[in-house]
C-alpha positions as CSV (number, residue, x, y, z in Angstrom):
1,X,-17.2,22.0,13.1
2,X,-18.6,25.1,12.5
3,X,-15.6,27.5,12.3
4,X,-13.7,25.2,9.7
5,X,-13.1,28.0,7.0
6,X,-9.7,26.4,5.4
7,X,-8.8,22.9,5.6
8,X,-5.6,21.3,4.5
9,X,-4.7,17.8,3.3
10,X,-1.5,17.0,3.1
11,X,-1.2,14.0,0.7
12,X,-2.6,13.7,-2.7
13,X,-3.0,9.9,-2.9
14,X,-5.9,7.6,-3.0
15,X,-6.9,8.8,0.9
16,X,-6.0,12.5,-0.3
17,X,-7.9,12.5,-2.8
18,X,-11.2,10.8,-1.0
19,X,-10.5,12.9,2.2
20,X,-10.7,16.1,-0.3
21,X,-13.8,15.0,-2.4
22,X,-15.9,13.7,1.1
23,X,-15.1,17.0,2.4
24,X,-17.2,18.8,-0.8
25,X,-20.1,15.5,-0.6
26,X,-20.9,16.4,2.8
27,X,-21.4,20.1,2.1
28,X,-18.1,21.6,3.6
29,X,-17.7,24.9,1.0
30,X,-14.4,26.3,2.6
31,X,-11.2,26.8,1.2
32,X,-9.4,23.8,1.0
33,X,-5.4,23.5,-0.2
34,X,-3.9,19.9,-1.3
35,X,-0.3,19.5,-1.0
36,X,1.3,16.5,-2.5
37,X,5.2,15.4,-2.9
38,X,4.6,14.3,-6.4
39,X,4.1,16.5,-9.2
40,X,1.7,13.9,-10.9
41,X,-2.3,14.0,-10.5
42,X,-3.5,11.1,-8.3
43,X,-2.7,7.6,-10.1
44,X,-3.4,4.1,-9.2
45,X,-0.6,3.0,-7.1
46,X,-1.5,-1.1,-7.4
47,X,-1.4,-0.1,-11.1
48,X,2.4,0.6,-10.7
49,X,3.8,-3.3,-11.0
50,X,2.0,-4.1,-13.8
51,X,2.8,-0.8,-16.2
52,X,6.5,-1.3,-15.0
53,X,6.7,-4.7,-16.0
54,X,4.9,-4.7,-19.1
55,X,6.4,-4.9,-22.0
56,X,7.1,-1.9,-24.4
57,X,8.3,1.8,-23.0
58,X,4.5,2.5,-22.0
59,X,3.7,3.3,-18.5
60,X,-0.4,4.0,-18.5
61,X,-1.4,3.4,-15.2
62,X,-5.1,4.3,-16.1
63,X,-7.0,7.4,-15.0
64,X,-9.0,7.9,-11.7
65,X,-12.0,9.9,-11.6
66,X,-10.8,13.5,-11.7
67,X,-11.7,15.2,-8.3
68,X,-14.8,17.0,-7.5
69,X,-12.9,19.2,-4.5
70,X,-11.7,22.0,-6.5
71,X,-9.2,22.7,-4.2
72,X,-6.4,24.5,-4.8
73,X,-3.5,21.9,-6.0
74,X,0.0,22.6,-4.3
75,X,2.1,19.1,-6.2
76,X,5.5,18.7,-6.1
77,X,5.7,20.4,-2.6
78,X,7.0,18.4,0.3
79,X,5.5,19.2,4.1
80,X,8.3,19.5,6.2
81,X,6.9,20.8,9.6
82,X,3.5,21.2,11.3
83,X,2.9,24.1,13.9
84,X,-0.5,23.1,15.9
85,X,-1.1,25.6,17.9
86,X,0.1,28.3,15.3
87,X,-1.8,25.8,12.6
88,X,0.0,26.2,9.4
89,X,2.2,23.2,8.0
90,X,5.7,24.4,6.6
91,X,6.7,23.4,2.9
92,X,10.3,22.7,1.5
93,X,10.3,25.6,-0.4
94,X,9.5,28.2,2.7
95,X,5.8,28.6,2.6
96,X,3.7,28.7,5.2
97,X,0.0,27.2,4.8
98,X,-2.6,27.9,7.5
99,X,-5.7,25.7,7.9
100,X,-8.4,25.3,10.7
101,X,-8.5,21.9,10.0
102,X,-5.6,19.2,8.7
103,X,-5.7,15.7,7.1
104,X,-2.7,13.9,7.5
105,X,-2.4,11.6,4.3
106,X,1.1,11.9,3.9
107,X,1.8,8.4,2.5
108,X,5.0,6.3,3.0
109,X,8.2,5.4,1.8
110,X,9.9,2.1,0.6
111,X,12.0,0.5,2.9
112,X,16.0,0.4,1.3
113,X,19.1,-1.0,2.3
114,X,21.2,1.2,0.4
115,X,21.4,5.0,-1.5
116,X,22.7,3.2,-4.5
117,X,21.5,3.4,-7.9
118,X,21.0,-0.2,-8.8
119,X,18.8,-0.9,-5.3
120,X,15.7,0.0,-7.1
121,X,11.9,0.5,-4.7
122,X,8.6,0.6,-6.3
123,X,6.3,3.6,-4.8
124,X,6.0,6.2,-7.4
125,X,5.3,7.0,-10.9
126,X,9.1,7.7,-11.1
127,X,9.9,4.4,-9.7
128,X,8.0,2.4,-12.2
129,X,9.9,4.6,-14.9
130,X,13.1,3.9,-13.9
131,X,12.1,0.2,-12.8
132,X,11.4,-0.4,-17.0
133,X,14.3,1.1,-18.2
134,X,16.2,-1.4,-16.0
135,X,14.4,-4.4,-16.7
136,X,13.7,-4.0,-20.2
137,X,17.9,-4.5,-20.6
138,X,17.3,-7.8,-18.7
139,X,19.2,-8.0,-16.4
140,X,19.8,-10.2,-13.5
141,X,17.9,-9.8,-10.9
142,X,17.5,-10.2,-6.8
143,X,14.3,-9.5,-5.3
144,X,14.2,-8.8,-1.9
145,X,10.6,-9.6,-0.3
146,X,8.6,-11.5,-0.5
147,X,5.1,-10.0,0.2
148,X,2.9,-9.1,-2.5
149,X,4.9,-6.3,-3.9
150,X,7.9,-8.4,-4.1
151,X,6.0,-11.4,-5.9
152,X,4.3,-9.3,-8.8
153,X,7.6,-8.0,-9.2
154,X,9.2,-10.8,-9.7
155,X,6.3,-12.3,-11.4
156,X,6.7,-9.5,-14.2
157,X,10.4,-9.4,-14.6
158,X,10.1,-13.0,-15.1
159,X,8.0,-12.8,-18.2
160,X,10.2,-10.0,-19.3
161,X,12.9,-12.7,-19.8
162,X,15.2,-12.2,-17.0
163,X,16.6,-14.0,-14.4
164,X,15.2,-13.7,-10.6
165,X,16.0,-15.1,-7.0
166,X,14.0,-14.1,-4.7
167,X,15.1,-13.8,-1.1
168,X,12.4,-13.9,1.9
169,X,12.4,-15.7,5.3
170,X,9.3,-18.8,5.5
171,X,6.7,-18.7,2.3
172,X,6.5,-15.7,0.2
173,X,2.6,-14.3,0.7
174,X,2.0,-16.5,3.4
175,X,1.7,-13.4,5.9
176,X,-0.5,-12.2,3.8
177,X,-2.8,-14.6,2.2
178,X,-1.9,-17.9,4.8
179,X,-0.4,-20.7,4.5
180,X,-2.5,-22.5,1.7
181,X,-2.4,-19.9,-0.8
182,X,1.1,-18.2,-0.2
183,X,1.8,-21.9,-1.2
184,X,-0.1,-22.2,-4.1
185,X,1.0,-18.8,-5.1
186,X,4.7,-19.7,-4.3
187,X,4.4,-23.4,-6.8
188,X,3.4,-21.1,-9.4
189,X,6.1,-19.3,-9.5
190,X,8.7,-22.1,-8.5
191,X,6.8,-23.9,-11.8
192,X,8.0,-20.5,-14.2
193,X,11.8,-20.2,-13.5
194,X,11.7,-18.5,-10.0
195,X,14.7,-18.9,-7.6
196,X,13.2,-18.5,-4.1
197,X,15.8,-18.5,-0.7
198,X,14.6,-19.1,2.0
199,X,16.5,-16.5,3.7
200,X,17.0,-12.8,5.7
201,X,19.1,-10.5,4.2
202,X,22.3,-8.9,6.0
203,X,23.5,-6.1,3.7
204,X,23.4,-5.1,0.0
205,X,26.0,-3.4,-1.7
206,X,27.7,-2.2,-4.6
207,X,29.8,-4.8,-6.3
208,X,31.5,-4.1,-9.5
209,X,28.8,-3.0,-12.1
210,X,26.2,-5.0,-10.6
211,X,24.9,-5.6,-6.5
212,X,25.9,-8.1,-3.8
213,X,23.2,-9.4,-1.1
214,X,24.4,-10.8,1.6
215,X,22.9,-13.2,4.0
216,X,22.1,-13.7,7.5
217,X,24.2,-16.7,7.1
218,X,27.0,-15.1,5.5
219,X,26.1,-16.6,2.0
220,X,26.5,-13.9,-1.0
221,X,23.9,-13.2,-4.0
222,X,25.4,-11.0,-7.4
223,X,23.1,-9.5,-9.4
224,X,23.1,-6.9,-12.3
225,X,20.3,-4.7,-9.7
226,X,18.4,-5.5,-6.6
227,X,15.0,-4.6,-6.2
228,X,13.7,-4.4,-2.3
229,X,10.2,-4.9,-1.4
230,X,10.3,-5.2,2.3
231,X,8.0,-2.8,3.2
232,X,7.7,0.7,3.7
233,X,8.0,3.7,6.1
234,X,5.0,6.0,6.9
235,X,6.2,9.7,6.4
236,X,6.3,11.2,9.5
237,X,9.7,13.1,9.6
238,X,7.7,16.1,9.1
239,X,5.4,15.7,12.4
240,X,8.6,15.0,14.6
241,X,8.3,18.5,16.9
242,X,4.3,18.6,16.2
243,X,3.5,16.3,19.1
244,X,1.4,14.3,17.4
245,X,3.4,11.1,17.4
246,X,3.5,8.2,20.2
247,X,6.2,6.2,20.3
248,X,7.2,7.1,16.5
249,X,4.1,6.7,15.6
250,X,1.5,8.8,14.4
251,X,-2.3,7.0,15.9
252,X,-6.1,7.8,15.2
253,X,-9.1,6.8,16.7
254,X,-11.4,4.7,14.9
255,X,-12.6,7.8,13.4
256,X,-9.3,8.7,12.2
257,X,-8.9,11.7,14.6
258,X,-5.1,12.5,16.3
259,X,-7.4,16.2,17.9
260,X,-10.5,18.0,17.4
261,X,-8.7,19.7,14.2
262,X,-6.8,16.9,13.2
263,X,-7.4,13.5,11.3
264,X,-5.2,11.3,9.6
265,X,-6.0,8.4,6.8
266,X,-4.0,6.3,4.8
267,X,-0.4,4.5,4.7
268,X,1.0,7.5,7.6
269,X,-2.2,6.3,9.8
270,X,-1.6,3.5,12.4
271,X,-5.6,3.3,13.7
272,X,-6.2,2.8,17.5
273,X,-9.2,0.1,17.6
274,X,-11.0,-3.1,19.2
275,X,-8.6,-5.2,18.0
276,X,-5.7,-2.5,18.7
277,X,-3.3,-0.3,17.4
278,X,-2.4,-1.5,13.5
279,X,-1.5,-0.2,10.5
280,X,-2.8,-1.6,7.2
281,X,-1.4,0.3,4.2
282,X,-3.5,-1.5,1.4
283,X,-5.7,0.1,-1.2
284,X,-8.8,-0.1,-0.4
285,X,-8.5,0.8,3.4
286,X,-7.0,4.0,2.4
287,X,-9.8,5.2,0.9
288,X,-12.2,4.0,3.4
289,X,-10.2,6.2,5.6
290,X,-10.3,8.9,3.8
291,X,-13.7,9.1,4.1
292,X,-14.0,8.6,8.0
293,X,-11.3,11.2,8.1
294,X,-13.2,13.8,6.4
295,X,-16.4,12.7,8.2
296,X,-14.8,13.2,11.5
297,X,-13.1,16.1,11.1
298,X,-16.4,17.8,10.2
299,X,-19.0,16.0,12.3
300,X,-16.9,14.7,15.5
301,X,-18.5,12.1,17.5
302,X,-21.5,12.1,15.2
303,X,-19.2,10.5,12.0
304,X,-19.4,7.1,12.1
305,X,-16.3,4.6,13.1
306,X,-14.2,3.3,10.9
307,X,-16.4,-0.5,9.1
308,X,-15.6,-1.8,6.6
309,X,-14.3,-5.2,5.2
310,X,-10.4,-6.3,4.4
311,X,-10.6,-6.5,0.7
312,X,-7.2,-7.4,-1.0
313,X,-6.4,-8.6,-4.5
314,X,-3.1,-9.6,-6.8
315,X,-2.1,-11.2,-9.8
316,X,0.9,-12.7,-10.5
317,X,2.4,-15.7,-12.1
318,X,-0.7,-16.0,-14.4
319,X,-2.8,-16.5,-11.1
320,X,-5.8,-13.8,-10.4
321,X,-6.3,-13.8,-6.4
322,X,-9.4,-11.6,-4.5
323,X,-9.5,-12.2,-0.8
324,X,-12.3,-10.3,1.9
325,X,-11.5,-10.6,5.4
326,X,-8.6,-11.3,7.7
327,X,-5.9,-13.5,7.1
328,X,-7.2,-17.2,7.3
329,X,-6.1,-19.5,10.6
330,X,-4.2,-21.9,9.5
331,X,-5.2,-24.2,11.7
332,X,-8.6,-24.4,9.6
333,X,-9.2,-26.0,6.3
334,X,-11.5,-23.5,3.7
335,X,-14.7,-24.9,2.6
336,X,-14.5,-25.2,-1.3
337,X,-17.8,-23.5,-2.2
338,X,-16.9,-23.5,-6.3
339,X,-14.3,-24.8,-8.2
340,X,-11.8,-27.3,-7.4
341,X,-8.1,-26.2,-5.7
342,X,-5.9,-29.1,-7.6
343,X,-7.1,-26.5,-10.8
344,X,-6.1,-23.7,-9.0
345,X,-10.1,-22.3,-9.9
346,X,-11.6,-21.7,-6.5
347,X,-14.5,-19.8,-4.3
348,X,-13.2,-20.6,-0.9
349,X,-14.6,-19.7,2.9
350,X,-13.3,-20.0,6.1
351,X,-16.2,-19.4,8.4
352,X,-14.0,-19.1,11.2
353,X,-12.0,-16.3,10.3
354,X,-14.5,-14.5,8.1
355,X,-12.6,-14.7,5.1
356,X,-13.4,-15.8,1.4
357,X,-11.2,-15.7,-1.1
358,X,-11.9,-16.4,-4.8
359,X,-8.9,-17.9,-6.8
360,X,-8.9,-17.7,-10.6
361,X,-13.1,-17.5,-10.0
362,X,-15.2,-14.5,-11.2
363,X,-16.9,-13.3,-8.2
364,X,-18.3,-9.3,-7.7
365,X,-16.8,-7.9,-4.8
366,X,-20.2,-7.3,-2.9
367,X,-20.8,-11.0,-3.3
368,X,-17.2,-11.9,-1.5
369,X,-17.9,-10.0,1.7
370,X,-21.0,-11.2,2.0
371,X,-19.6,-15.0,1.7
372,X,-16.5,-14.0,4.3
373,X,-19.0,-12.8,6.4
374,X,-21.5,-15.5,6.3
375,X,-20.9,-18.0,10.2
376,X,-21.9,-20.9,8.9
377,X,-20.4,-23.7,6.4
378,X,-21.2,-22.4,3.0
């Protein structure tokens, strides 16, 4: 778009952060302003269970490349309104930013049952600061969710030394990785001390000096400090009188566009394509969107549509899990390509769903979207 002369992202996460740097790649020279809600440089968010449940005080969640945008750096600065046709997005502390073209990489926000201090979420650097402090005391514990989040969680605070139920409804990970190895995932943990309910969860409150979790089924769990990992929020409060949001939601195009001046990528982004609206705030698709985002908002119709593969990875419970494609049926068995499952050391395929997923294997990345993508039996 030719008369972009000051773009602003609002967001400086992982889809932030590409958005910004794509920008510069593809020869966009304009002033461009960042403006993220934490005061920290981007930092790798997966990174965040495993620094927090470490053990020892340090909380090192690596370096990412430093960005090649040189934009200028508003952090610690919350949005909290968007005029479109005046363009300029309102900050919490009165200013007014003006762009001729926004990305909307706002992020999201944990999911909580309470405002208490002992209901502790897992999002930010902060978090994971204040999530060691509390475990490193050992205390009891109740984890609530049981997605991956929830499990690496649990996985950690269990080596710490303390004591952890875990409450989620069916199979922890099966949503996520299927039936087979949400299950294998699941005896691991059951094997190292795990308490897993079976369960929904009615209310949590303060009991005490610790936390009480109460069930669907009226049953009661005490704890020195809940942690809840049952998803999170995209952060869209700000956009409420912008008129960008359908039905509470805010949805792209497979190029990641909301207008002609607007594009959205990352956990905020619910994406509008073949297989219909859907939001998947992983990682690796956060960064992919970036990059369509950025393409888009300079290029239009000539940027290409969003491509790429589901990649998703965890560790926990001494098990190292990389998975490329959709969620397996599980109405079909994987073909064992290396390995053997009773060892828990696998290279599995499921040709149906287009999914490999390599358990406790080595296996470069490239290597397992080519095997989830490959029709036939490997």
């Amino acid at each position: 778009m030719a008369d972009l002369h000051s773009i602003v992202i609002v967001g400086n996460g992982v889809a932030g952060l590409t958005a910004g740097d794509t920008l510069r790649r593809l020869g966009y020279d304009g002033a461009l302003t960042i403006i993220g809600e934490e005061p920290h440089a981007t930092y790798s968010r997966p990174a965040l269970s495993k620094v927090a449940l470490a053990p020892g005080e340090d909380l090192d969640v690596g370096t990412l490349p430093d960005p090649t945008h040189g934009g200028t750096e508003l952090l610690g600065r919350t949005a909290v309104g968007l005029d479109t046709d005046g363009r300029t997005v309102s900050l919490d502390d009165g200013t007014q930013v003006g762009f001729d073209g926004l990305i909307i990489a706002a992020g999201s926000h944990a999911r909580r049952f309470t405002d208490s201090a002992r209901e502790l979420t897992l999002r930010s650097l902060d978090d994971a600061a204040v999530l060691k402090r509390h475990l490193l005391d050992r205390p009891t514990v109740t984890v609530i969710g049981g997605g991956p989040l929830g499990m690496e969680v649990a996985s950690g605070a269990v080596g710490l030394g303390c004591p952890v139920t875990l409450v989620h409804p069916g199979t922890p990970m099966e949503l996520h990785l299927g039936s087979l190895l949400g299950g294998i995932l699941t005896d691991a943990a059951l094997e190292q001390g795990l308490r897993v309910i079976d369960a929904m969860v009615s209310t949590v409150r303060e009991f005490g000096e610790g936390m009480t979790v109460t069930l669907t089924d009226g049953s009661e769990l005490t704890s020195d400090i809940v942690i809840t990992a049952a998803g999170d929020l995209p952060n869209i409060g700000w956009l409420e009188d912008s008129g960008l949001l359908a039905g509470g939601r805010l949805i792209a195009d497979d190029r990641c566009r909301i207008t002609d001046r607007i594009v959205a990528a990352g956990d905020v982004t619910w994406i509008n394509g073949p297989s219909g609206v859907g939001r998947k705030p992983i990682w690796t698709t956060a960064i992919e969107q970036g990059k369509v985002a950025a393409a888009a908002l300079l290029h239009g119709d000539d940027a290409p549509a969003l491509d790429h593969p589901v990649y998703f990875w965890t560790d926990q419970w001494g098990q190292s899990l990389k998975m490329s494609g959709p969620i397996p049926s599980g109405e079909e068995d994987p073909v064992v390509v290396e390995g053997d499952l009773a060892d828990r050391a696998a290279v599995l395929h499921w040709p149906g769903s287009g999914t490999a997923a390599a358990l406790n294997m080595r296996m470069p990345i490239p290597r397992l979207h080519r095997l989830a993508a490959t029709e036939t039996v490997a």
